[in-house]
N, CA, C and O atoms as a GROMACS GRO file, in nm:
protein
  300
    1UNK      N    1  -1.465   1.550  -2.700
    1UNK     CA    2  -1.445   1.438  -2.610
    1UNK      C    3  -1.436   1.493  -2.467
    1UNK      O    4  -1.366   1.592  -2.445
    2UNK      N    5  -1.509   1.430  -2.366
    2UNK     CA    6  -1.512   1.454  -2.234
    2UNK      C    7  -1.431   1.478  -2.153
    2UNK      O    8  -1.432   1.370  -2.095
    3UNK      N    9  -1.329   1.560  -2.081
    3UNK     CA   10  -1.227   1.539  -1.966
    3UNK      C   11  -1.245   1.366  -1.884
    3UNK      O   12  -1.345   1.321  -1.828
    4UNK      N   13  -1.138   1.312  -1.900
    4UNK     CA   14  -1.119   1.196  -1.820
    4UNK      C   15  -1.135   1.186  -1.671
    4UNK      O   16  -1.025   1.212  -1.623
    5UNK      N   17  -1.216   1.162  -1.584
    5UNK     CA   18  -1.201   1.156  -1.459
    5UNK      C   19  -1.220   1.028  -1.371
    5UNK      O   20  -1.212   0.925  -1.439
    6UNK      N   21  -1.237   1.013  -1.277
    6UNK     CA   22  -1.222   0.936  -1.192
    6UNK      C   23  -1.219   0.953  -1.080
    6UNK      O   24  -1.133   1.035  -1.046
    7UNK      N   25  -1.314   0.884  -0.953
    7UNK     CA   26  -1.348   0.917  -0.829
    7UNK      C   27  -1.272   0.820  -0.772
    7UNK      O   28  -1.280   0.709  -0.824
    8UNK      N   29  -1.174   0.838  -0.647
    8UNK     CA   30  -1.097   0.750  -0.514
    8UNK      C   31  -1.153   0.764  -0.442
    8UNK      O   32  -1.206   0.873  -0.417
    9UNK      N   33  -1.171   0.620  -0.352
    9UNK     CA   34  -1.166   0.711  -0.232
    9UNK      C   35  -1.058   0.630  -0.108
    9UNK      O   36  -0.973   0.548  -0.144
   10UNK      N   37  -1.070   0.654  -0.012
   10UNK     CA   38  -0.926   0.687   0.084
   10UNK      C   39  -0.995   0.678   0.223
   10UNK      O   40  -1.116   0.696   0.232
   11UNK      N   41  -0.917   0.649   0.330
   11UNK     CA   42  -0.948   0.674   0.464
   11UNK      C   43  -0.805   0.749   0.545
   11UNK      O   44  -0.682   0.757   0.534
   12UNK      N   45  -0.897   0.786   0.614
   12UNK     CA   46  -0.749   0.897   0.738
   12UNK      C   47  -0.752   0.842   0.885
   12UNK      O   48  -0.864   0.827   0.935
   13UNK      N   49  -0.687   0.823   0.927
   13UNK     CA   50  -0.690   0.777   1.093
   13UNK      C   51  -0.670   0.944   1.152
   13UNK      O   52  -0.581   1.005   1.092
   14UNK      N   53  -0.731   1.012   1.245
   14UNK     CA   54  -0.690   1.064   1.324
   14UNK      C   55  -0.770   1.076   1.434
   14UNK      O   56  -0.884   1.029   1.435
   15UNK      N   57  -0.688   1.177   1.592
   15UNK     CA   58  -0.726   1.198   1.729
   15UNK      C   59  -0.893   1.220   1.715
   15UNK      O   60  -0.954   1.306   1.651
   16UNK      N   61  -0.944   1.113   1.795
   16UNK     CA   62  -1.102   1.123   1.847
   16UNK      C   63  -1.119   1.270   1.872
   16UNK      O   64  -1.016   1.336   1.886
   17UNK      N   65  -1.271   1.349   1.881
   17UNK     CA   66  -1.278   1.445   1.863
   17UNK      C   67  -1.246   1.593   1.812
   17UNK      O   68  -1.270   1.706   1.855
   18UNK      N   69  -1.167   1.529   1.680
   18UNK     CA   70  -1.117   1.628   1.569
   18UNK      C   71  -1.249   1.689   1.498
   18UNK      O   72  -1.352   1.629   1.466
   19UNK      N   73  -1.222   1.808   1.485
   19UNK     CA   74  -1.325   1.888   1.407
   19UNK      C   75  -1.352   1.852   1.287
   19UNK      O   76  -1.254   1.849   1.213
   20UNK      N   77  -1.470   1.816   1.232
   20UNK     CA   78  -1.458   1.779   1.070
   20UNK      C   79  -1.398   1.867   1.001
   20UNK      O   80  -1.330   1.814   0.912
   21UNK      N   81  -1.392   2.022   1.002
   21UNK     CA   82  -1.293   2.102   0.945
   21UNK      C   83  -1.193   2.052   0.950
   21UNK      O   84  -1.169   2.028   0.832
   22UNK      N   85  -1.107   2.014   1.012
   22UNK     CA   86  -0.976   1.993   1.016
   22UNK      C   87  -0.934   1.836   0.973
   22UNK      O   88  -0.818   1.817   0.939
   23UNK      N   89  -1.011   1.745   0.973
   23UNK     CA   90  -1.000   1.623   0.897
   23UNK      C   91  -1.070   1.636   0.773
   23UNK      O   92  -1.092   1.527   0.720
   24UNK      N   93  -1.110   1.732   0.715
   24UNK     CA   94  -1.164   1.781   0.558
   24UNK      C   95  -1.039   1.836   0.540
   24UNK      O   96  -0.980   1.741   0.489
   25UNK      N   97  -0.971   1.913   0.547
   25UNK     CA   98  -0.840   1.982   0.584
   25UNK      C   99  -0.700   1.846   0.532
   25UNK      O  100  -0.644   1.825   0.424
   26UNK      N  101  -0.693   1.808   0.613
   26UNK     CA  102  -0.625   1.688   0.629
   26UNK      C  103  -0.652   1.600   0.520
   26UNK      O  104  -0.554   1.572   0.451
   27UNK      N  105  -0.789   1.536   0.480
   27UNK     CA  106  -0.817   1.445   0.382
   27UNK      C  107  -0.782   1.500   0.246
   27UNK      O  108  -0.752   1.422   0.155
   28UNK      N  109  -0.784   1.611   0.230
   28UNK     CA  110  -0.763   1.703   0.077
   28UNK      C  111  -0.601   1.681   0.118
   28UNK      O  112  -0.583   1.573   0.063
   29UNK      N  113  -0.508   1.706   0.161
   29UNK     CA  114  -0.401   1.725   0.197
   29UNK      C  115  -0.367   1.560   0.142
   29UNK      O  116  -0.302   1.527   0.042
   30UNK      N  117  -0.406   1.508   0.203
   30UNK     CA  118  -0.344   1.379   0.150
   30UNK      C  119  -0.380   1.318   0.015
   30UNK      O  120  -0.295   1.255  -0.048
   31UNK      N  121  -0.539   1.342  -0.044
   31UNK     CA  122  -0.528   1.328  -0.154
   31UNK      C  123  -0.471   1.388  -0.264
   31UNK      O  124  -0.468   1.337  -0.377
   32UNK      N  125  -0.409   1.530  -0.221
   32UNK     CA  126  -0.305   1.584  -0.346
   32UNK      C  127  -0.212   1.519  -0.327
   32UNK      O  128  -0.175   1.478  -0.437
   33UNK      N  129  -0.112   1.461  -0.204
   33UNK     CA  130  -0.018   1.383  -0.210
   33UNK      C  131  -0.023   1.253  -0.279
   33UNK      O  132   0.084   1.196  -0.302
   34UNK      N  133  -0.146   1.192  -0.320
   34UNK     CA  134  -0.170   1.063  -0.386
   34UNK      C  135  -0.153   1.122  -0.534
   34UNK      O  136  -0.089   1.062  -0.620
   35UNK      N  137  -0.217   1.244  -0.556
   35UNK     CA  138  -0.263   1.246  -0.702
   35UNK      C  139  -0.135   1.271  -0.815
   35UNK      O  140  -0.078   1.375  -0.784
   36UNK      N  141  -0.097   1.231  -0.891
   36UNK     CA  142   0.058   1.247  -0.978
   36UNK      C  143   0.039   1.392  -1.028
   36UNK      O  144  -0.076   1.435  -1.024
   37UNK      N  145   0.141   1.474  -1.077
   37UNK     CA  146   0.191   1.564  -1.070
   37UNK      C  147   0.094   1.659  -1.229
   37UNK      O  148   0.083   1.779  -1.255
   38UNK      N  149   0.043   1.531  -1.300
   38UNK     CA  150  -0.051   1.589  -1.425
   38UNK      C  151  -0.187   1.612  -1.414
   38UNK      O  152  -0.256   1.663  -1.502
   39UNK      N  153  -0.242   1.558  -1.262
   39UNK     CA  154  -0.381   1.530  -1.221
   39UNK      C  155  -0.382   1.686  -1.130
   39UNK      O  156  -0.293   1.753  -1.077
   40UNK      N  157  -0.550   1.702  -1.148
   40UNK     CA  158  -0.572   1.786  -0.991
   40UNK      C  159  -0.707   1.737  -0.919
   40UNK      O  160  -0.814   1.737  -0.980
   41UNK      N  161  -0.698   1.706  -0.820
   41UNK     CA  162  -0.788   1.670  -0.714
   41UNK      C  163  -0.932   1.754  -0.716
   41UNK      O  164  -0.912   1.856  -0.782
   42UNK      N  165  -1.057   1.750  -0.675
   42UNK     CA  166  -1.132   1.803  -0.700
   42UNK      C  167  -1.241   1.709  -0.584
   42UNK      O  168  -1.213   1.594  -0.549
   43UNK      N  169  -1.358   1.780  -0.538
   43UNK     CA  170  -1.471   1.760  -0.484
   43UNK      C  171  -1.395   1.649  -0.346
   43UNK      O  172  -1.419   1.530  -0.327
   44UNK      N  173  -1.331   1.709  -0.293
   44UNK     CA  174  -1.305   1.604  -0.155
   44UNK      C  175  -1.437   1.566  -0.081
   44UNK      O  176  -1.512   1.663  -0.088
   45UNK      N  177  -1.497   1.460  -0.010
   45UNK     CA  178  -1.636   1.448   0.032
   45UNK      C  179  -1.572   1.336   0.182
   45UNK      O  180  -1.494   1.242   0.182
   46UNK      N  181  -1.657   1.409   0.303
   46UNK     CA  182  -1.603   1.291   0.383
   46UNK      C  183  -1.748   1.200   0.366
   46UNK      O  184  -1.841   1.234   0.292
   47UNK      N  185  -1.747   1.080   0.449
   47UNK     CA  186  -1.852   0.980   0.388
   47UNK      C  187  -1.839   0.905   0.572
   47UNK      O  188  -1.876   0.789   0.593
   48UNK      N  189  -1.788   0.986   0.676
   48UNK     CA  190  -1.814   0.943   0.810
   48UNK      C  191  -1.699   0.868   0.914
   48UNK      O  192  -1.600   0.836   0.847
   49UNK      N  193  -1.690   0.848   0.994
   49UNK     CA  194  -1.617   0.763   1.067
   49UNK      C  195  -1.641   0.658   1.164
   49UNK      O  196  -1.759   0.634   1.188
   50UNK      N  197  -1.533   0.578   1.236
   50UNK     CA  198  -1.592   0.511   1.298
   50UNK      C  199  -1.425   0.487   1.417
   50UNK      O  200  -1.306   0.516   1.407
   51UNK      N  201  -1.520   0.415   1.527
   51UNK     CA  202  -1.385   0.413   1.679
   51UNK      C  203  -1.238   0.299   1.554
   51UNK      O  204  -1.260   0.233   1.452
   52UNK      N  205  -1.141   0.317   1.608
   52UNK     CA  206  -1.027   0.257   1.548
   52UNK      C  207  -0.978   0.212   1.695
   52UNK      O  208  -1.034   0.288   1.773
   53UNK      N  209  -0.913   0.139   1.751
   53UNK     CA  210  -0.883   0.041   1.818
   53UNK      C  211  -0.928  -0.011   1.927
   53UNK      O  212  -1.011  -0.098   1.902
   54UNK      N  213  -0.905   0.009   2.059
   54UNK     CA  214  -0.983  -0.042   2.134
   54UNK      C  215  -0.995   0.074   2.254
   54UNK      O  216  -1.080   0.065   2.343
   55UNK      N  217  -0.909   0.172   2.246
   55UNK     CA  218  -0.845   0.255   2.349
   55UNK      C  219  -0.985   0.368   2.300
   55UNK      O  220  -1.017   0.451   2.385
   56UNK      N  221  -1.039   0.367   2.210
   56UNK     CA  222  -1.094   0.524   2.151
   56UNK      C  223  -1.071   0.620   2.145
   56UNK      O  224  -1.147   0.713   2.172
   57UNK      N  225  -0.907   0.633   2.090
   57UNK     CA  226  -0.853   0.767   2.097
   57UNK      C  227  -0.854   0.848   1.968
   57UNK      O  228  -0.841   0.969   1.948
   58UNK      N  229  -0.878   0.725   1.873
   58UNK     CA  230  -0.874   0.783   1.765
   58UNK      C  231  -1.005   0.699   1.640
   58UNK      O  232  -1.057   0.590   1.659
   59UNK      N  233  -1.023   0.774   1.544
   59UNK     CA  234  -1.158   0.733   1.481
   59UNK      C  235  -1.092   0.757   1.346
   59UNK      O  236  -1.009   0.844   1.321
   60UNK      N  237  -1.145   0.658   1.257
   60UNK     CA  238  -1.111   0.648   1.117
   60UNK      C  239  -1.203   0.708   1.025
   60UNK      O  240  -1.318   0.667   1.017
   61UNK      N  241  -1.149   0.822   0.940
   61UNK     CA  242  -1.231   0.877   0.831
   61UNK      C  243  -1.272   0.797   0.731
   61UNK      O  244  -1.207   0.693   0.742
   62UNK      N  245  -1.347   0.791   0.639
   62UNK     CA  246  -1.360   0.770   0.544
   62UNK      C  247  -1.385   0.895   0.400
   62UNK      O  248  -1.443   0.999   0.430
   63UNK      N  249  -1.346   0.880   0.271
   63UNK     CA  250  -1.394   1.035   0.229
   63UNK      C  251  -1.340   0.945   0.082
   63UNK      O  252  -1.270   0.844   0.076
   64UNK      N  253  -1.413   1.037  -0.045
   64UNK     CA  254  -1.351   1.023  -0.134
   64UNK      C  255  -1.344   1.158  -0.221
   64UNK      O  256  -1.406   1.262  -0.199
   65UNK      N  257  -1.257   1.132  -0.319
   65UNK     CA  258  -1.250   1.290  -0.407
   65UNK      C  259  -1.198   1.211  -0.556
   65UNK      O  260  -1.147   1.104  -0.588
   66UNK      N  261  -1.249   1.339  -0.622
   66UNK     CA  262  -1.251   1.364  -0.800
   66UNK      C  263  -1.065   1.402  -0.840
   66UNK      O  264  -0.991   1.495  -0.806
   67UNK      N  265  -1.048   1.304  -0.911
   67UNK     CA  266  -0.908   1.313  -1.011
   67UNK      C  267  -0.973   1.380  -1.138
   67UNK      O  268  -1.065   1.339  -1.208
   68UNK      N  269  -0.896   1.501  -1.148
   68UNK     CA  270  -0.909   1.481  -1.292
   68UNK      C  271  -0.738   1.563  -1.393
   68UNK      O  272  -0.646   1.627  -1.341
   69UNK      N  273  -0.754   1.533  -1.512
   69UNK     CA  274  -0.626   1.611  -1.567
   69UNK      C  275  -0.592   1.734  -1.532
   69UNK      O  276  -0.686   1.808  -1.504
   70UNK      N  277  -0.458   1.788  -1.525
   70UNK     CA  278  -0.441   1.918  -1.497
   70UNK      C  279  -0.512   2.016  -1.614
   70UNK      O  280  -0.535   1.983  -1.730
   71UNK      N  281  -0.541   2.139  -1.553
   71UNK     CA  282  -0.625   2.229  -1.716
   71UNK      C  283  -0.755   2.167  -1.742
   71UNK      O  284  -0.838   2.235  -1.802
   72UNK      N  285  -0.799   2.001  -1.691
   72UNK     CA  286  -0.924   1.982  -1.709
   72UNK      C  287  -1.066   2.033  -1.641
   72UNK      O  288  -1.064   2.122  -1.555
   73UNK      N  289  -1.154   1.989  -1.673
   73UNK     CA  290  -1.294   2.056  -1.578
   73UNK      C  291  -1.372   1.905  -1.540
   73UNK      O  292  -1.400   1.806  -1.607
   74UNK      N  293  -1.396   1.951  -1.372
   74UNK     CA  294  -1.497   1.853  -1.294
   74UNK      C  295  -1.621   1.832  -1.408
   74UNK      O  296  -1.663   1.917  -1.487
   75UNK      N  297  -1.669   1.689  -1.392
   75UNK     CA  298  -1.761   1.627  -1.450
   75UNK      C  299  -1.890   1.669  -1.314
   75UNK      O  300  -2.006   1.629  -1.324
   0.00000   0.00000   0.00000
């Protein structure tokens, strides 16, 4: 039987002209904080951004990543 998985995905607000390193950085960071304590995170992907309010200080990520069981293997 197959490892169980499942793809999220999530958005990040941060400061306009952030390095995609560092909001790839950041987006993995927060999806281990989502994922419960039996899961491990896998294949983080950003998927782009766009301006967030009116000021343009800051731009909203978009990204999703792979859940899967702890000890399990990416599909």
């Amino acid at each position: 039987m197959p490892d169980q998985s499942n793809v999220r995905h999530d958005t990040i607000v941060v400061s306009e002209g952030m390095h995609p390193a560092q909001v790839q950085a950041l987006a993995e960071r927060k999806a281990h904080s989502q994922a419960a304590n039996d899961e491990m995170v896998v294949h983080v992907h950003l998927h782009g951004a766009r301006p967030v309010g009116d000021e343009g200080t800051e731009v909203e990520w978009r990204y999703s990543y792979q859940v899967i069981p702890a000890g399990g293997s990416a599909v």
